[in-house]
Legacy VTK file of the C-alpha trace (Angstrom):
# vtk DataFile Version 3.0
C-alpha trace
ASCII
DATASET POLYDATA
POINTS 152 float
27.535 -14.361 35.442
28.349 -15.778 31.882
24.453 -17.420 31.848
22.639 -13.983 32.453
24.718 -12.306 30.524
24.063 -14.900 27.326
20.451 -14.998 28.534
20.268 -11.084 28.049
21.615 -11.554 24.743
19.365 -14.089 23.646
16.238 -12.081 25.075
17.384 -8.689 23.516
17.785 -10.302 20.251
14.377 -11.911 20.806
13.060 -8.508 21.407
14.540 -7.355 18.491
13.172 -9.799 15.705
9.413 -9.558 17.515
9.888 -5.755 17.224
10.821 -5.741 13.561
8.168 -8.253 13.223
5.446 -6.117 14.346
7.011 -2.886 12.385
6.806 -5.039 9.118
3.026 -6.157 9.884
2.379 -2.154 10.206
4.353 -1.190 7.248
2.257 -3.795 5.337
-1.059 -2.624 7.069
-0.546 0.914 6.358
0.410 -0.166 2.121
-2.789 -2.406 2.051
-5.275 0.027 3.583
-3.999 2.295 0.873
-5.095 -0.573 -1.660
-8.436 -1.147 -0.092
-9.538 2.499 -0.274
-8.885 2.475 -4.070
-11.310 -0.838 -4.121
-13.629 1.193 -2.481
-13.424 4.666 -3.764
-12.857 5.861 -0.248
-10.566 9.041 -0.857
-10.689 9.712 2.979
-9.272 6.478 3.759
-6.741 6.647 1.248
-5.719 10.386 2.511
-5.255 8.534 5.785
-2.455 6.616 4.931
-0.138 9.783 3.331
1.943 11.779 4.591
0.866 15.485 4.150
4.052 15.885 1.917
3.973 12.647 -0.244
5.289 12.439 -3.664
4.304 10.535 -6.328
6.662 9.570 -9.304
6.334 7.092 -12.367
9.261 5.213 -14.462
7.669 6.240 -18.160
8.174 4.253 -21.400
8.351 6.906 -24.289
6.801 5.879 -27.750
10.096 7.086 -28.570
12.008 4.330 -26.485
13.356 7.461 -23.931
12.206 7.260 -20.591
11.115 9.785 -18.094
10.160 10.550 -14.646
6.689 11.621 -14.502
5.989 13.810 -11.286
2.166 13.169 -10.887
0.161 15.553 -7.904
-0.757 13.604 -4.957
-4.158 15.455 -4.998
-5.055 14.788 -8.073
-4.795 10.607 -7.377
-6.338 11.064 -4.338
-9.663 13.065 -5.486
-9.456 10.558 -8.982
-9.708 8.046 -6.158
-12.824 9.223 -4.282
-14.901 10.013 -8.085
-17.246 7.472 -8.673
-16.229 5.315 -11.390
-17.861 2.378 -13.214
-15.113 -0.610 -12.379
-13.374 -1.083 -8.830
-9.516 -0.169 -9.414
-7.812 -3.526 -7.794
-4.342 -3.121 -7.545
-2.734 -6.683 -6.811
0.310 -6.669 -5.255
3.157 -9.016 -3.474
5.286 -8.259 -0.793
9.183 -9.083 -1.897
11.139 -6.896 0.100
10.891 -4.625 3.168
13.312 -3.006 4.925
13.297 -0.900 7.930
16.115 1.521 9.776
14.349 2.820 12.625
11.640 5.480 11.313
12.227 4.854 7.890
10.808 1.760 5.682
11.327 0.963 2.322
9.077 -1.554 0.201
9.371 -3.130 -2.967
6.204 -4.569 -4.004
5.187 -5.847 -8.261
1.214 -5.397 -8.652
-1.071 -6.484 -11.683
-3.999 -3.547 -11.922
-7.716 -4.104 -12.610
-10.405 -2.176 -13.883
-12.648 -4.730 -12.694
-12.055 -8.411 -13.818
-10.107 -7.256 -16.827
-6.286 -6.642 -16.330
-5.349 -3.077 -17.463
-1.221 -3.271 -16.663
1.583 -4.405 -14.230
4.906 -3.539 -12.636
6.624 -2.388 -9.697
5.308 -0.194 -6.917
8.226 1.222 -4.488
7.020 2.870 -1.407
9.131 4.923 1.110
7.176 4.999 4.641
8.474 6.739 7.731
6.891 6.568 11.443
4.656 9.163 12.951
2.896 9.573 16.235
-0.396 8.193 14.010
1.572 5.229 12.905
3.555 4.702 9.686
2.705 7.273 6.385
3.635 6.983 2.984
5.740 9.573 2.238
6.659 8.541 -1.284
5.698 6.501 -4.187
7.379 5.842 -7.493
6.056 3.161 -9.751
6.553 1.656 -13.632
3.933 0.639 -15.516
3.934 -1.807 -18.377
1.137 -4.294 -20.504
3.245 -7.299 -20.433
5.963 -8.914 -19.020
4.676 -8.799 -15.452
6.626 -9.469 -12.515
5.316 -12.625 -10.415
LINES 1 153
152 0 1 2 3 4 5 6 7 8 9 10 11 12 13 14 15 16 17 18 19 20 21 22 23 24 25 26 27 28 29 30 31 32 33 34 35 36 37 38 39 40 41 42 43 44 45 46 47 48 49 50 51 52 53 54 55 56 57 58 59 60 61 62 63 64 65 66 67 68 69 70 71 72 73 74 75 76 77 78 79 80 81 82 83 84 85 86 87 88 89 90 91 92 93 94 95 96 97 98 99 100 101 102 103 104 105 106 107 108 109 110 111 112 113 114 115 116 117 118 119 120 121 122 123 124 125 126 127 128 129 130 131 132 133 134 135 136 137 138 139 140 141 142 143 144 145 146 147 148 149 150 151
């Protein structure tokens, strides 16, 4: 009795790790489609990846040496996103830290941004997913956004 029951154990926890596994492979999927539809302009593929009620935030740097939340319109990204423009927009980013609590994922992610080949600023994206029927959304974003001192 003692073997099955460490044997269940052992399988459930097995279970476990492949399912968070797979969630974190999805959470990432769903972040770098995001990515390649602002490489390609694609504003329909990039919609695909939102929730309908996602929020966008940035971490601003006054002049001054204040700093502010910037509430930015979803919409407005989006639609900047699918207007043809001269240089690809190549966000680069790494995955540090993901962490998942059943429907809800949260990812911390530094990216160096492109207009083309030449580097345009850096910092830290932080992304808030949750799980849908269609798979996981982006529900919110909040970023900063500096010139130098980039995180690796």
């Amino acid at each position: 009795m003692k073997k099955i029951f460490f044997l269940s154990i052992i399988l459930f926890g097995s279970f476990k790790t492949f399912a968070q596994q797979t969630d974190n492979e999805a959470v990432k999927q769903t972040i770098n489609t995001m990515f390649d539809a602002m490489r390609k302009g694609d504003s329909t593929m990039l919609r695909s990846t939102f929730h309908k009620n996602i929020v966008f935030e940035g971490v601003a740097n006054k002049k001054d040496g204040t700093v502010e939340l910037e509430v930015e319109n979803p919409n407005d990204f989006i639609k900047a996103v699918g207007t043809p423009h001269k240089e690809i927009w190549d966000e680069q980013i790494t995955f540090n830290d993901i962490k998942i609590d059943g429907d809800l994922a949260s990812v911390w992610t530094p990216y160096k941004f492109y207009l083309g080949k030449t580097f345009s600023h850096c910092g830290v994206d932080v992304f808030q997913l949750m799980r849908t029927a269609a798979g996981w959304k982006i529900i919110y974003v909040v970023d900063t956004r500096r010139k130098g001192n980039c995180p690796e």
